[in-house]
RODO-2510 file (C-alpha; in nm, 4 decimals, decimal comma):
residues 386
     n   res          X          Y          Z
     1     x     0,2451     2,8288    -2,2238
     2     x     0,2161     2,4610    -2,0998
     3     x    -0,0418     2,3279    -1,8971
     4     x     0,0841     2,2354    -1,5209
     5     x     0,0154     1,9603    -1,3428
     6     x     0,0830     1,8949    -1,0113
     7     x     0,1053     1,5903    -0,8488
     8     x     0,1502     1,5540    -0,4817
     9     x     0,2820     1,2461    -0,3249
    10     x     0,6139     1,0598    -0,4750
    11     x     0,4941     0,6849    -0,3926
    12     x     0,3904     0,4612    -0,6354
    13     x     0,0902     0,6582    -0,7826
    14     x     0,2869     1,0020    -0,8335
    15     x     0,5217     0,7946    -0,9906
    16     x     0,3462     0,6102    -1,2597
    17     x     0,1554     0,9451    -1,3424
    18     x     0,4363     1,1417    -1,3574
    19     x     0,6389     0,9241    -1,6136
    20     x     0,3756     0,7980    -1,8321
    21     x     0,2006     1,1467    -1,8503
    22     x     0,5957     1,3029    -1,9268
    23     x     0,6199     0,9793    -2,2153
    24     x     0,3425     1,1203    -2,4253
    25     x     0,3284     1,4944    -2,3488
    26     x     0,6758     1,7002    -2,3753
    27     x     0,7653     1,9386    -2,1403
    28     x     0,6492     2,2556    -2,3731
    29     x     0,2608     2,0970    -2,3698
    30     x     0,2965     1,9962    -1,9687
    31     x     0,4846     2,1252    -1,6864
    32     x     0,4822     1,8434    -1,4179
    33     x     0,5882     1,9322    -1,0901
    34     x     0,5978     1,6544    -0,8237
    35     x     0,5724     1,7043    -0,4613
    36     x     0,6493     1,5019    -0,1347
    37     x     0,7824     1,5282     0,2506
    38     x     1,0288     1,3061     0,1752
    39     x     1,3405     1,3354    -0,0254
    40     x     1,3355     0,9539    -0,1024
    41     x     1,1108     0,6645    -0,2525
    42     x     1,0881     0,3531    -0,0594
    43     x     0,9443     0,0110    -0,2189
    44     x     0,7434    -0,0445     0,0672
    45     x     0,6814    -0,4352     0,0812
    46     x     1,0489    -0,5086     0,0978
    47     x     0,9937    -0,3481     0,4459
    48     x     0,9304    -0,7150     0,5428
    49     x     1,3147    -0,8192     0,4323
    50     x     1,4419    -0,5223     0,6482
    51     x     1,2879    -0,6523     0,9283
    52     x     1,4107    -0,9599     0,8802
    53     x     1,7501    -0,9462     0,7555
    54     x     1,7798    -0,9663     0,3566
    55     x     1,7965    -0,5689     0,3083
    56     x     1,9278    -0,2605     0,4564
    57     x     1,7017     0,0337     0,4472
    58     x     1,9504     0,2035     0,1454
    59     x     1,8720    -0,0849    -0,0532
    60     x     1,4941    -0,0400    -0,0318
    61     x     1,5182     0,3555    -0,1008
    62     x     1,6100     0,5761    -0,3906
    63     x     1,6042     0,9167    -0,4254
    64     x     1,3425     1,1020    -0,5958
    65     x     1,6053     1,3473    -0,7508
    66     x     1,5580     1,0818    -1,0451
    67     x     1,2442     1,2066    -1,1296
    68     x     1,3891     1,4539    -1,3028
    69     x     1,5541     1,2513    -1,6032
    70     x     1,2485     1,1990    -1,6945
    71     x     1,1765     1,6083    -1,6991
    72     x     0,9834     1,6103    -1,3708
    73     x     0,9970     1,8553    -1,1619
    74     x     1,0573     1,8150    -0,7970
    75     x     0,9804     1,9280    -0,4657
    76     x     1,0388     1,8508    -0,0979
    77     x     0,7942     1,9835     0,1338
    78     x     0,4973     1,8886     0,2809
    79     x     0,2125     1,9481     0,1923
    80     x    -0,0679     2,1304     0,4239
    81     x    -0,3227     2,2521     0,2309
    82     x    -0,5478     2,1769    -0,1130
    83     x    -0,7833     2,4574    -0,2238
    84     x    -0,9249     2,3066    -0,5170
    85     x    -1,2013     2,5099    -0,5490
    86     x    -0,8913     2,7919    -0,6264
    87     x    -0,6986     2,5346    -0,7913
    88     x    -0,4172     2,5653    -0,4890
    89     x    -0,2135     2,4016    -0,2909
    90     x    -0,0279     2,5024     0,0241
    91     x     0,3160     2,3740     0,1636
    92     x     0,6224     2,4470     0,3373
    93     x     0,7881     2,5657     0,0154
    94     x     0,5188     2,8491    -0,0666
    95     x     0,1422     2,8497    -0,2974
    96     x     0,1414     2,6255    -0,6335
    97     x    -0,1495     2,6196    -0,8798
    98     x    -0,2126     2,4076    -1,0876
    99     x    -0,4540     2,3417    -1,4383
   100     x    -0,5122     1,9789    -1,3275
   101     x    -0,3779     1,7676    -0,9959
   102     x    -0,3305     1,4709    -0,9267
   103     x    -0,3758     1,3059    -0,4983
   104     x    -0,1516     1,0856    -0,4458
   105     x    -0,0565     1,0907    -0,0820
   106     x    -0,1033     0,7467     0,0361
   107     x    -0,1975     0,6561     0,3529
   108     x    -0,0869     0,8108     0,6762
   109     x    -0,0468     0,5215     0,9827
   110     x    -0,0221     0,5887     1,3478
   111     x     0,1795     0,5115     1,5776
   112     x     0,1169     0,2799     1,8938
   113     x     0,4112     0,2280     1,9909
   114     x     0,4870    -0,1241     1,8829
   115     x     0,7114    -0,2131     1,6024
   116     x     0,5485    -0,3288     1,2624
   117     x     0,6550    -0,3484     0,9222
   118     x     0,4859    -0,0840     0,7538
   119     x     0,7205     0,2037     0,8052
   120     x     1,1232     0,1970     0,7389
   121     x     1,1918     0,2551     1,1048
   122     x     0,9363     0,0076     1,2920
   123     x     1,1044    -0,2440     1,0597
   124     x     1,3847    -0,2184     1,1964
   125     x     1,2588    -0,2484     1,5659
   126     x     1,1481    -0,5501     1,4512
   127     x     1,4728    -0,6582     1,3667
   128     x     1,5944    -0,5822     1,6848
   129     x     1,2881    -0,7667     1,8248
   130     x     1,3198    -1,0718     1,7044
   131     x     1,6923    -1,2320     1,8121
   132     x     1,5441    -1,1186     2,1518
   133     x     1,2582    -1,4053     2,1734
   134     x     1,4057    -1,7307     2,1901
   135     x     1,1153    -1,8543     2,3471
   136     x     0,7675    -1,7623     2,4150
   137     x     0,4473    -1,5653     2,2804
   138     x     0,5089    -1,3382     1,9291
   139     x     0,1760    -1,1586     1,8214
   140     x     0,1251    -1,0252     1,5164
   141     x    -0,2128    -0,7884     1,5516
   142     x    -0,3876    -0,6144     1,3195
   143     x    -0,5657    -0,3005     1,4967
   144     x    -0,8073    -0,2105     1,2411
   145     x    -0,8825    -0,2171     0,8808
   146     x    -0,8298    -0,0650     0,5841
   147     x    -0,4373    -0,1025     0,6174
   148     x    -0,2052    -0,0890     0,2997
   149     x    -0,1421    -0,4913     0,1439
   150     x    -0,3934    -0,6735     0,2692
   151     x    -0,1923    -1,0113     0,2963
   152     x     0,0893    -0,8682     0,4883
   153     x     0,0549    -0,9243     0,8210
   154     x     0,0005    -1,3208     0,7301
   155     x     0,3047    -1,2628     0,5515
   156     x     0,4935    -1,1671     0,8489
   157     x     0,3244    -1,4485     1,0404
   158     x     0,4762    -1,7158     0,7833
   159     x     0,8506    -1,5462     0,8088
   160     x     0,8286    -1,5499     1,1456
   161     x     0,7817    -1,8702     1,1107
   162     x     1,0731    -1,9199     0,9261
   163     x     1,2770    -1,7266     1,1339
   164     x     1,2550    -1,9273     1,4348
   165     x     1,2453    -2,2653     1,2320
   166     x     1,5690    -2,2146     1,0522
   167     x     1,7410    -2,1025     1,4144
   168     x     1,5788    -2,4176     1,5757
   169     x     1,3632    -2,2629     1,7623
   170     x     1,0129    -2,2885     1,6299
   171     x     0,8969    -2,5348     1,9067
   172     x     0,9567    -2,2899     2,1617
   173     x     0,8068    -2,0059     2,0276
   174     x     0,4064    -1,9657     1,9628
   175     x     0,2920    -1,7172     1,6804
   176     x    -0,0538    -1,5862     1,6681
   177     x    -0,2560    -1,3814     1,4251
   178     x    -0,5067    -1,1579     1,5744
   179     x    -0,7139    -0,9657     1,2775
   180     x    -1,0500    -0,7931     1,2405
   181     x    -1,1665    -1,0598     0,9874
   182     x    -1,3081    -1,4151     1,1397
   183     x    -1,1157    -1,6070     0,8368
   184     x    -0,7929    -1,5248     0,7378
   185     x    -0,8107    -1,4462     0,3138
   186     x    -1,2379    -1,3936     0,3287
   187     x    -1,1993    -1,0717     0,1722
   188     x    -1,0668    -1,2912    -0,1249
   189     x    -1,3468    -1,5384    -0,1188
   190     x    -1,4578    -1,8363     0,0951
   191     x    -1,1957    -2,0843    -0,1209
   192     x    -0,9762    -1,8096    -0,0423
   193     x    -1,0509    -1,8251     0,3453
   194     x    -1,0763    -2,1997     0,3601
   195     x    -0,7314    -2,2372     0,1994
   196     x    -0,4812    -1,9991     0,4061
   197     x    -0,6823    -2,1305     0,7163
   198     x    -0,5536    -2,4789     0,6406
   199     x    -0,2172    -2,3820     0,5332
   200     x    -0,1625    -2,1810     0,8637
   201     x    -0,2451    -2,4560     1,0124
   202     x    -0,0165    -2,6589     0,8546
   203     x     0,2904    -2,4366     0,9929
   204     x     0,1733    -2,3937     1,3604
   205     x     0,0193    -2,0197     1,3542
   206     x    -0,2639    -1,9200     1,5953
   207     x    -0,5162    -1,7639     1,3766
   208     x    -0,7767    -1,5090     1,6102
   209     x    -1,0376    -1,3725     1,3868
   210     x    -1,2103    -1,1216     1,5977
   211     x    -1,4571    -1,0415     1,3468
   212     x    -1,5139    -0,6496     1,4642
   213     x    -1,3448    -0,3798     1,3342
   214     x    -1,1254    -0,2472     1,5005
   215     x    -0,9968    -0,5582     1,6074
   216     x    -0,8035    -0,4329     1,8963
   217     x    -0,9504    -0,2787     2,2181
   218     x    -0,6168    -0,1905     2,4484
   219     x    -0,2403    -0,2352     2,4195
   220     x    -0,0564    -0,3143     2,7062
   221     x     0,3380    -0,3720     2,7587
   222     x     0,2725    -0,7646     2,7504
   223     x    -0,0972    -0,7909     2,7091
   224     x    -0,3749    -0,6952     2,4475
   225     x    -0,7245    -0,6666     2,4386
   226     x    -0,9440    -0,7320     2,1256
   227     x    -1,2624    -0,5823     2,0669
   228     x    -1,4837    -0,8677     2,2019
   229     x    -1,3109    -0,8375     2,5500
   230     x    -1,0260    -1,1597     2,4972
   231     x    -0,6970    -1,1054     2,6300
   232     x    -0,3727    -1,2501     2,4841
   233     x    -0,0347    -1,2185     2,6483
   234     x     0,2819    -1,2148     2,4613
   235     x     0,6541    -1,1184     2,4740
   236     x     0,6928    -0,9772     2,1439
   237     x     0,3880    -0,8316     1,9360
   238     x     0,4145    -0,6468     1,6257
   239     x     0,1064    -0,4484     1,5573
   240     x    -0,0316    -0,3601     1,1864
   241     x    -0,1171     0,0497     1,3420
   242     x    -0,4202     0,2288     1,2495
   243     x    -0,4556     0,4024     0,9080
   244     x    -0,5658     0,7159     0,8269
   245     x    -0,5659     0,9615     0,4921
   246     x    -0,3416     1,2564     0,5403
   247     x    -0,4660     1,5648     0,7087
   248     x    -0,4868     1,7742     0,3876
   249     x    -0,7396     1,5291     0,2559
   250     x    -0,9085     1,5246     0,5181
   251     x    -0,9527     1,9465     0,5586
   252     x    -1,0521     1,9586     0,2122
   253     x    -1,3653     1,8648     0,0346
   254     x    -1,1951     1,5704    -0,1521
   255     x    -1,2734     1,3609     0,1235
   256     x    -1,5398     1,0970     0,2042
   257     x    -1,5962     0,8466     0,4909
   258     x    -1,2449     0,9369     0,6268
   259     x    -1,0856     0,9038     0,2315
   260     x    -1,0643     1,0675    -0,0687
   261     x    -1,3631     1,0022    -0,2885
   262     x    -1,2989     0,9076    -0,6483
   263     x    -1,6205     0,9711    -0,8956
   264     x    -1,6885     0,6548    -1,0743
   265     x    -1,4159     0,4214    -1,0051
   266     x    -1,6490     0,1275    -1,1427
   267     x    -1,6326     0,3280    -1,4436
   268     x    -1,2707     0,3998    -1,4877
   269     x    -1,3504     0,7571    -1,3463
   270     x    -1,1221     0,8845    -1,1076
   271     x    -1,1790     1,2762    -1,0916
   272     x    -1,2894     1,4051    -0,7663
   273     x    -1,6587     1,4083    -0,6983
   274     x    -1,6934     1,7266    -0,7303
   275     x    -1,3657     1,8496    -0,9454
   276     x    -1,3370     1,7657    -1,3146
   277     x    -0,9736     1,8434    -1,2378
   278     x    -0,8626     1,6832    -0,9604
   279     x    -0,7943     1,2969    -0,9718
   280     x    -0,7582     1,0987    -0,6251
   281     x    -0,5669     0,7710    -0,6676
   282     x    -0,4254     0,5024    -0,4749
   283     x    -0,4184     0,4428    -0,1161
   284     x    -0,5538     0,7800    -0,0311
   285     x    -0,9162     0,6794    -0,2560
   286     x    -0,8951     0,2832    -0,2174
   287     x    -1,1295     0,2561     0,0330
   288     x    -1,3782     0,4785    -0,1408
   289     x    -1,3108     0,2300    -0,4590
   290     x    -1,3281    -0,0040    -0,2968
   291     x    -1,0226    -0,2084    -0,3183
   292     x    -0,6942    -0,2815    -0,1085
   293     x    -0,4476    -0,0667    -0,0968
   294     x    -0,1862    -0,1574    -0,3019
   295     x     0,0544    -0,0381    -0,6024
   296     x    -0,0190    -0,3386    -0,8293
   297     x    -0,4034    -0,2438    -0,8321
   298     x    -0,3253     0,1682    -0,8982
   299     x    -0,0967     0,0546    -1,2011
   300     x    -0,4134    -0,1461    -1,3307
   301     x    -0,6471     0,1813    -1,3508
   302     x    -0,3603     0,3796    -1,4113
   303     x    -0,4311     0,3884    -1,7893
   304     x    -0,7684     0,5376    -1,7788
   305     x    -0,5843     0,8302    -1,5295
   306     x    -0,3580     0,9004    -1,8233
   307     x    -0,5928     0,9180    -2,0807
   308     x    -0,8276     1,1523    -1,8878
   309     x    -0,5299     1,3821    -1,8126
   310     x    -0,3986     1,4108    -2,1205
   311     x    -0,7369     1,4647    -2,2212
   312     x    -0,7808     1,7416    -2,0181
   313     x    -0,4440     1,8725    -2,0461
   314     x    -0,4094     1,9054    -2,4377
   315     x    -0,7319     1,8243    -2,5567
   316     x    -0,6395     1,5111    -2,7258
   317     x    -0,8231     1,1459    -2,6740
   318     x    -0,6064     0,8516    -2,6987
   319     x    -0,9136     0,6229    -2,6728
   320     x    -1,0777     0,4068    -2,3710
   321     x    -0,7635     0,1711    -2,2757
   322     x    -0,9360    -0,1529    -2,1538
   323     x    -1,0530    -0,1254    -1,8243
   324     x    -1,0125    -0,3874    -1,5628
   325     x    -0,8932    -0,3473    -1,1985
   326     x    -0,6227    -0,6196    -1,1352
   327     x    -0,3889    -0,6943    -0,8662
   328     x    -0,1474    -0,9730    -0,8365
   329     x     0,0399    -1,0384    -0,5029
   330     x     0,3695    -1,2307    -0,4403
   331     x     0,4105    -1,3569    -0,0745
   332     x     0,7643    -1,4863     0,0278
   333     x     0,6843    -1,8024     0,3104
   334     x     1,0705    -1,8381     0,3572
   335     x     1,2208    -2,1046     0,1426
   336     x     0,9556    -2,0068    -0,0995
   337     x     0,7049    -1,8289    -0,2369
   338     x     0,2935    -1,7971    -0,3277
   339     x     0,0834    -1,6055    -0,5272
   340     x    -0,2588    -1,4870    -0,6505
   341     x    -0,3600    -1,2829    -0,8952
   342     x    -0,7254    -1,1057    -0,8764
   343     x    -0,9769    -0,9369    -1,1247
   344     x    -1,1483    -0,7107    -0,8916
   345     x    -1,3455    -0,5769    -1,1627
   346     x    -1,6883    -0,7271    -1,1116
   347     x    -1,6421    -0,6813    -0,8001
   348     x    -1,6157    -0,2960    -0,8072
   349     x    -1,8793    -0,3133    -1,0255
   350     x    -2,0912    -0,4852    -0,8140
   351     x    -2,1563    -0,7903    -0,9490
   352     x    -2,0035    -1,0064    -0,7517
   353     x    -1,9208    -1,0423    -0,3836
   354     x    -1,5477    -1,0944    -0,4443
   355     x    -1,2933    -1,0837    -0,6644
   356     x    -1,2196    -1,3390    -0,8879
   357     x    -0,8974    -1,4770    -0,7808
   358     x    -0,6458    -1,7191    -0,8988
   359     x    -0,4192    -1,8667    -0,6518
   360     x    -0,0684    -2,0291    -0,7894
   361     x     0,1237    -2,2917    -0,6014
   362     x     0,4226    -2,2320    -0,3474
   363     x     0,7191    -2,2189    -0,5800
   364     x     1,0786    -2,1266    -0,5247
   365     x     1,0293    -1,9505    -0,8585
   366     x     0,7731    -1,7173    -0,7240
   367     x     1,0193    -1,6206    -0,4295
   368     x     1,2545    -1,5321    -0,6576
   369     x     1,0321    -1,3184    -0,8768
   370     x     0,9475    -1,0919    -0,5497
   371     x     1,3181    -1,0131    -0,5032
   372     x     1,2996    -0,9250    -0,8328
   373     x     1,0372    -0,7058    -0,8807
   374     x     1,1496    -0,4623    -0,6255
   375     x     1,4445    -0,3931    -0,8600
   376     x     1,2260    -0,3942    -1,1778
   377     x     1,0133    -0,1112    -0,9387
   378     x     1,2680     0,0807    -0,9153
   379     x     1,4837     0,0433    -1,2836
   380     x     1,0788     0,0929    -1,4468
   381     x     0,9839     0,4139    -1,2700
   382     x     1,3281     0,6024    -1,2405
   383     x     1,5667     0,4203    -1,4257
   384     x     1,7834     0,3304    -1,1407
   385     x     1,8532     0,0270    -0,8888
   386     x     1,9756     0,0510    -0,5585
***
């Protein structure tokens, strides 16, 4: 009989597990079944080029059918309760068990009623948002941290930007940043901080660094309130919402400080605290880690998940891949792009307060690799493009 494992969530992290556990172990050692509400996968920071134009929501979305060629199993329905002292989990389509798991469910946001670019549909509020303001105040809040990519919302800030500057407009329209952090970038370093500060500068944006977390105290129609009692008036905002793990997390004993709690992430170990056979990965545990929340960093440590799976699984060791955990992040500014690349190793380790970053200049070239990469996301993990 093979071993099952379930993995429930079909974003980035299910993903990656799912095909490079199925790549090693055929489907007579391990039966992998992969659950999520959704029918479809969505590369989530092309959300951005929704909003503002360059895609339509099919063109950021594939189905998950596709897991399948790679001899996945898969199921829609949602999930609403993990038992893994049982080894069980609950959901609209009936009781599966499980000899290992794998919690992948992301983070949940909620809603405030304001558009954003961090869900499909908000995105394309905004795009219905922005035509509208051909002159005035456009406020791009952050209400509270942690919140999935880090540097998006000054991302959205600097095509904003764009926006209005290509239409001739950017004179008559003021665009301010309100976030928890005082600097914008700190969490990358003060070099970090110092340099987005400057550049922001350089194109015009209002930076508000509230320094409290949350950041925001009220939302009104045309008027917010931050957390130290300031209030900005605007005629479009579009507000980063609060972020939350998903309920089943949080009714099980997975959970710590509002997330799930990996082991020993400094030490590639990302079982459960208290389950040698549950692993909690991605935006669901990044908090606990602690890192952002973002695919590029899972697919780092994803390695180290394999090899402990498959070690569990079949009772085979492949050996300690090297472990570091990377990110690298490609920000599109409008007529080009910017990047960094991090080792937050030492810093999960504690050795450091902050990651080592490397920051590469704005290039067309990196612009072009962002486009790119959402259809390498999508050709690498299901073998399709949209």
């Amino acid at each position: 009989m093979p071993k099952k494992l379930l993995v429930l969530g079909g974003g980035t992290g299910g993903l990656i597990i799912s095909k490079e556990v199925r790549e090693i172990a055929g489907p007579g050692e391990v039966e992998i079944t992969l659950i999520d509400k959704k029918d479809r996968t969505d590369f989530r920071p092309s959300y951005l080029y929704v909003a503002f134009g360059y895609r339509k929501p099919e063109q950021v979305s594939v189905p998950l059918e596709y897991v399948k060629r790679h001899g996945v199993n898969f199921v829609k329905a949602e999930v609403k309760a993990i038992d893994p002292a049982n080894r069980k989990v609950k959901t609209t389509a009936g009781e599966f068990t499980y000899d290992a798991l794998v919690v992948a469910l992301g983070a949940e946001t909620v809603d405030t009623g304001f558009p954003h670019t961090w869900e499909l549909e908000p995105s394309l509020k905004v795009a219905e948002v922005l035509p509208q303001i051909r002159q005035g105040h456009v406020v791009i809040g952050v209400y509270s941290m942690p919140y999935r990519c880090p540097p998006a919302p000054i991302e959205l800030a600097m095509l904003t930007h764009f926006y209005y500057l290509t239409r001739g407009l950017r004179d008559k329209v003021k665009i301010t940043v309100v976030h928890p952090m005082k600097r914008p970038f700190e969490n990358f370093g003060p070099m970090a901080a110092k340099w987005m500060s400057g550049f922001l500068q350089q194109l015009g944006v209002e930076y508000i660094g509230v320094g409290q977390n949350p950041a925001i105290k009220a939302l009104g129609k045309n008027e917010l309130e931050t957390a130290t009692g300031e209030k900005i008036k605007f005629d479009a905002a579009f507000i980063v919402p609060p972020h939350k793990a998903p309920d089943p997390v949080l009714n099980s004993d997975l959970a710590k400080n509002g997330w799930a709690a990996p082991r020993s992430p400094a030490n590639g170990d990302f079982r459960s605290e208290k389950y040698d056979d549950v692993y909690v990965i991605g935006d669901v545990a990044a908090p606990n880690v602690p890192v952002g929340m973002a695919g590029t960093i899972l697919h780092s440590y994803s390695p180290w998940v394999v090899s402990n799976l498959l070690a569990d699984l079949l009772g085979v060791s492949l050996g300690k891949p090297p472990f570091r955990i990377v990110g690298t992040c490609a920000l599109d500014v409008g007529a080009y792009g910017m990047a960094a690349a991090c080792d937050f190793t030492p810093f999960v380790k504690k050795l450091k307060p902050y990651p080592d970053c490397m920051f590469l200049p704005p290039s067309p070239v990196t612009r072009m690799f962002k486009e790119m990469f959402e259809k390498i996301y999508f050709n690498w993990l299901l073998g399709v493009v949209p």
